[in-house]
N, C-alpha and C positions, 0 to 999 in steps of 0.2 A: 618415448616422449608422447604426452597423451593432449591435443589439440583439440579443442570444442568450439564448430562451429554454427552458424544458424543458418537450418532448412527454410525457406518459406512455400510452405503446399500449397498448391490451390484449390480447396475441396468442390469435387461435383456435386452439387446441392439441387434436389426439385423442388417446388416451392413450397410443398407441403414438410419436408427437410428443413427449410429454411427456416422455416414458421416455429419448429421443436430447437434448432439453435438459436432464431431473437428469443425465443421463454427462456431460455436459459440462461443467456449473456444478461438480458434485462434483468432477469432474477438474480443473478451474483452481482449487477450492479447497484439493484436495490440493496443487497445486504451487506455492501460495502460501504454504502453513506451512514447506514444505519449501526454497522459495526463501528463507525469512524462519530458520528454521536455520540455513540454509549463511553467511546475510549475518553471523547473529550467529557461528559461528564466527572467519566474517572478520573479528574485530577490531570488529562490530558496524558493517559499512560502507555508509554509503547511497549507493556509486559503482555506477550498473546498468552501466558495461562490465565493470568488477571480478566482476559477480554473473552477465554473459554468459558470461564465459570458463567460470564454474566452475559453474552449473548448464544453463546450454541443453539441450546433447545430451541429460542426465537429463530435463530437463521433454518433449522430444520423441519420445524413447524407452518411458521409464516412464510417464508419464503420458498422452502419444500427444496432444499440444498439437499445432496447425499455429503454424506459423516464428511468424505475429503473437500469437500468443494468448502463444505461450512469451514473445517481445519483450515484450510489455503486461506481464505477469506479473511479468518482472525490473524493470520501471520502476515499477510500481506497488509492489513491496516494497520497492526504492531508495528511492522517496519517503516512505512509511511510516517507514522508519529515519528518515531524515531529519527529518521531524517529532518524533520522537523526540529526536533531539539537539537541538533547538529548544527542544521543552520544559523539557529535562534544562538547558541552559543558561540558560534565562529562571528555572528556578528557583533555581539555584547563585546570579545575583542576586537573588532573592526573598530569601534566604536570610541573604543578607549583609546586604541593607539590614532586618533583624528583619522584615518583612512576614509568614513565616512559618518555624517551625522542621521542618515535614514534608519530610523528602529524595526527592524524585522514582524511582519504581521502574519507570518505565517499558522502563527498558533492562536489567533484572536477568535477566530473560528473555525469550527470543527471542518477539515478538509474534505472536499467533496469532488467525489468518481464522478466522471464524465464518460470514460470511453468505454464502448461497450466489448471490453477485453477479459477472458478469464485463463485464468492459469489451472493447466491440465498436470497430473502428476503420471510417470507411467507404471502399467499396470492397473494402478487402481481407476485413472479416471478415462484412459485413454492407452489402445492396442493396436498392434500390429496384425492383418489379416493377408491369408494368400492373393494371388491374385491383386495388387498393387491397391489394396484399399483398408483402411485406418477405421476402428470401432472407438468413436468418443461417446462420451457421456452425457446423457441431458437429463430434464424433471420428468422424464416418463421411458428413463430407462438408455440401454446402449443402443445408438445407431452406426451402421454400416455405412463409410461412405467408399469413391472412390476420388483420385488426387495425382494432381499433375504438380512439376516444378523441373527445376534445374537438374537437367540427368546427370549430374557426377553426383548430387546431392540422391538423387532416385535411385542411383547404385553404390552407395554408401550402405544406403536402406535394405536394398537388396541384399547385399552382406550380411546385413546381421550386424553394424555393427551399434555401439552400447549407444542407448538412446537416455535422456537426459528428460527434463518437463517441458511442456508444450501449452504455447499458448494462444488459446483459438480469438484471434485478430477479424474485427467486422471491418471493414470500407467501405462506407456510405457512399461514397461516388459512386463505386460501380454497385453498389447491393451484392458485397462476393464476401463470404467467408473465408479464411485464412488458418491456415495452422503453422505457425513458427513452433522448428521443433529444434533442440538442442542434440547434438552430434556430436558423440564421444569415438575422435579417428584414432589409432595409434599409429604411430610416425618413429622410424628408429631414432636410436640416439643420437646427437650431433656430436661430431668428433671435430678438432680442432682443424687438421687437415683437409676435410673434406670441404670447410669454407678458407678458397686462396683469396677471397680480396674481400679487401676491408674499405667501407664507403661512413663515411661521416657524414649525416644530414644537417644541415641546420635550416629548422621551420622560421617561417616568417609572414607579414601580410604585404611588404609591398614584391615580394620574390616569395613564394609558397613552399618553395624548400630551394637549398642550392644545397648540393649534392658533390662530392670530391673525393673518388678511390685511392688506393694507395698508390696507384703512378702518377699523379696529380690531374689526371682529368678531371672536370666539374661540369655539371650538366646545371643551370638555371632553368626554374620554371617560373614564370611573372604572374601575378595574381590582380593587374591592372583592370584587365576583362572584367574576372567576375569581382572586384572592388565596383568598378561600374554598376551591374549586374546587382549588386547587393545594395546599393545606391538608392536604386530604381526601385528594392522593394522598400526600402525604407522610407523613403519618397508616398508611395503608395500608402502605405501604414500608415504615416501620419494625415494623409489626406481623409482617410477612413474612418478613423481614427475621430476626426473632427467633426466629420458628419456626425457619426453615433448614431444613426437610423436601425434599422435590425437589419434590411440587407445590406447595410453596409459590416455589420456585424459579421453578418455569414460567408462575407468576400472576404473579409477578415481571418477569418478561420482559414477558408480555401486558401488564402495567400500563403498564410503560415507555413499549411503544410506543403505545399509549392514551394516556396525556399527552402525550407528541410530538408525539402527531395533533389533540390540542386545542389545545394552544399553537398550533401551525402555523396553523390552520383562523383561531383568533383573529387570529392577523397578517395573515391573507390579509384576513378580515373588515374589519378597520381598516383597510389599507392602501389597500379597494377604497370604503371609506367617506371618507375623506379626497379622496381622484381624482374621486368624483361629485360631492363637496361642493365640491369647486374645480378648475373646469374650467381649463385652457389656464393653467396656473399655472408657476411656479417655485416649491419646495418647497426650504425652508432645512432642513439637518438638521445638529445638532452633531457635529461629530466624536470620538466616543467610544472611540477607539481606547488600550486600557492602561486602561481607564477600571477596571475593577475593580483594579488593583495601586495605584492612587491616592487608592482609597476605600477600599479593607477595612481598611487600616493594620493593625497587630502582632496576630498572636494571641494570643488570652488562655485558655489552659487552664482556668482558672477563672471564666471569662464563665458570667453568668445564664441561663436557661432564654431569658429575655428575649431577649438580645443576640445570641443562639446562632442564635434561630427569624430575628431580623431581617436575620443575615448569612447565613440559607440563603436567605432568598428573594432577596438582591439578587443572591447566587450563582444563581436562577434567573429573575431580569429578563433574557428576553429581546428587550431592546434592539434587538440588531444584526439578528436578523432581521424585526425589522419596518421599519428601517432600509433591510434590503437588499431587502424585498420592494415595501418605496414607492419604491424608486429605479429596479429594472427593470419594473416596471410603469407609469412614470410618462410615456416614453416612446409606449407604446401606445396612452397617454390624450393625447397630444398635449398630454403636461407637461413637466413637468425637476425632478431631482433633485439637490442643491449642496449639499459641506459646508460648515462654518463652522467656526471655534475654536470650541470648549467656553467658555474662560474666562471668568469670571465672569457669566455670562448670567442670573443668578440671583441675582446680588448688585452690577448696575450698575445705577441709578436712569436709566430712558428719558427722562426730561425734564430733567432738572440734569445725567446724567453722574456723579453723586458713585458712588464704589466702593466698596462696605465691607463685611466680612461681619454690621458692626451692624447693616445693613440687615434681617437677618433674624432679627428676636429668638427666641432659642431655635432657631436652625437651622429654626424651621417653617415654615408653610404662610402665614404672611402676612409681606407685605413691608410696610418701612416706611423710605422714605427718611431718613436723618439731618439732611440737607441740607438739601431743601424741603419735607418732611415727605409727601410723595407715599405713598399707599399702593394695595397691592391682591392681588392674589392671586401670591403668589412665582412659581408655573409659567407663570401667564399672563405676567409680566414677560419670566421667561427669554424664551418664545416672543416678544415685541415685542422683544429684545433683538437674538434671531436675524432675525427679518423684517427689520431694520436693517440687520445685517449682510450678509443674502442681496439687502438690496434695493442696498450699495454694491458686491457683485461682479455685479448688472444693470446698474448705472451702468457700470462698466469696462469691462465685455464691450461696451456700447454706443457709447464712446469710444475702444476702442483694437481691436474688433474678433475678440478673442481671449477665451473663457470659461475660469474657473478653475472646476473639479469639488469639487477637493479642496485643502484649503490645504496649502502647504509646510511641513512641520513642521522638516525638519532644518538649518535655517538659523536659527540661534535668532535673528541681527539682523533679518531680514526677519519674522519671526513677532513681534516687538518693535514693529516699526515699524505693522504690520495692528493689534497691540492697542491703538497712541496713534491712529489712524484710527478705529479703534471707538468710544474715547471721545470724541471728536469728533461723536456720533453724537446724534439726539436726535430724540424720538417728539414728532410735531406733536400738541399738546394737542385740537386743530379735530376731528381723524379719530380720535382714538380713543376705545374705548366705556367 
């Protein structure tokens, strides 16, 4: 099983060092607005042979790229557009189906590089040297450096083991260089036995996950704090926001990434709190993929202060990467990470099966069977819903040999037939709390 993680180095730089990495970062970012130009006069094209034929030579010349750096540069504005048209297309149905009436401007002008990031490839742009130090690339040739970080990340390195592309990251705060390098671990195979408990998460914003193994304990984490926290910067943002001065502009920025770095930090926190809390586990996680185009439903120009603040924050649950950070880490804890269907996890009764969204009076936080009058905490349900689930793709993988990660969604018969198997499904009354 082959796990790829992210190093981030810290390169010893002197300032005359420094001076030959800003030429170079500056110079891939000049010829990234300028490849990102040319693309949009093209018709607005994300084809990078289309954008080789017509800026190369320019990027090699004028900007004094070597052959990969120019290559990289047209693939990474190729896909840049490209996501662009994705979006421009996911909204044109947004659109249709009233979810929202805001037309997508991402393609109105040609998209422009800010951060002074460039993408290293390995071997050709960037190598491995004795002695704990790393030969990158710049416009006047390879320099040696040396580079500190995370020592299980340093002895990864040390191993030898397979290195992936690398991208040398500036931070203006501190004036420090960066090398984020990709890390190819090999990890044995996962066997069915060697994960004994099965834990069902279910994400959320007012509880951040609630959590429930197969003996029915459940672990709550409340997300009230940093709801506050996140509050406070939004609070701030719009104060800023309203000035519009330049330094308020550039508090702006700082803020930004100031909250990206707490969210982050909180994901990394829970996700590492979850893997200690349950060793050698298999970890159910819903598949939430589209999940906000299926929640936010029509916009309302005249929505309440109310409704306004509630759909900014779900517009800021970040879900998916605490999702994505308990799933690659789950791995190096000698776990596993599975999705499941979303549906109805939150309004199926565990012990009867009955379905309903009456299950949930007022949409809130207590659940109340119709059927057998079962009650308890709606997140914790979901979560016993999902351990159901993730505990019949342990049955399968054990009987047929073969693990499912992710369920098939584009076969609507087979994702039909997984939902009559679910309700089939039912929490032993004996094991749970």
């Amino acid at each position: 099983m082959r796990v790829t993680i992210s190093a981030k180095l810290k390169l010893r730089h002197t300032p005359e060092q420094k001076a030959m990495l800003d030429a170079v970062s500056l110079a891939y970012r000049d010829a990234l607005n300028y490849t990102s130009k040319k693309a949009f006069e093209l018709d607005k094209t994300s084809s990078a042979p289309k954008l080789h034929k017509a800026v190369y030579d320019t990027l090699r010349e004028r900007f004094g790229l070597g052959a990969q750096l120019a290559c990289t540069a047209e693939r990474q504005v190729a896909s840049s557009y490209k996501t662009q048209w994705t979006k421009l297309k996911q909204n044109i149905q947004a659109r249709e189906k009233g979810h929202t009436k805001r037309r997508y401007k991402g393609l109105d002008t040609a998209p422009k590089f800010v951060s002074r990031t460039l993408e290293y490839q390995y071997q050709r742009d960037y190598s491995w040297k004795k002695g704990g130090k790393v030969s990158v690339g710049t416009l006047e040739g390879r320099l040696v450096l040396e580079y500190e970080g995370y020592q299980k990340h340093l002895d990864y390195i040390q191993q030898g083991c397979e290195t992936g592309a690398a991208k040398l990251y500036y931070q203006k705060s501190k004036k420090q260089y960066y090398l984020i390098v990709a890390l190819n671990i090999d990890l044995p195979d996962p066997q069915p036995v060697s994960h004994s408990n099965i834990v069902g998460v279910d994400v959320g914003q007012r509880y951040h996950f609630v959590a429930t193994d197969k003996d029915g304990q459940s672990l709550f984490e409340k997300g009230a704090k940093v709801r506050q926290q996140k509050d406070q910067f939004a609070r701030t943002k719009k104060s800023l926001q309203r000035k519009g001065t330049r330094s308020a502009t550039r508090r702006l920025v700082a803020l930004s990434g100031r909250e990206r770095r707490f969210i982050a930090d909180r994901n990394h926190t829970l996700a590492k709190k979850l893997l200690t809390r349950y060793p050698n586990a298999i970890f159910g996680l819903e598949d939430l993929t589209k999940i906000r185009e299926r929640t936010e439903g029509r916009s309302n120009p005249k929505a309440s202060k109310k409704a306004k603040k509630a759909k900014r924050r779900r517009s800021q649950w970040s879900f998916a990467e605490l999702q994505t950070m308990l799933a690659y880490k789950a791995p190096l804890h000698g776990s596993l990470a599975v999705r499941v269907d979303a549906n109805y996890t939150s309004q199926c009764c565990p012990k009867c099966g009955h379905c309903s969204k009456g299950n949930r009076p007022n949409a809130g936080l207590e659940f109340v069977c119709e059927a057998c009058g079962h009650r308890g905490h709606a997140d914790r349900v979901a979560s016993v819903n999902i351990a159901l689930r993730t505990m019949l793709i342990r049955q399968d993988w054990m009987s047929t040999g073969v693990l499912s990660i992710r369920p098939d969604v584009s076969d609507v018969e087979v994702k039909a037939a997984r939902l009559r198997r679910y309700a089939e499904l039912r929490w032993n009354p004996d094991t749970s709390a």
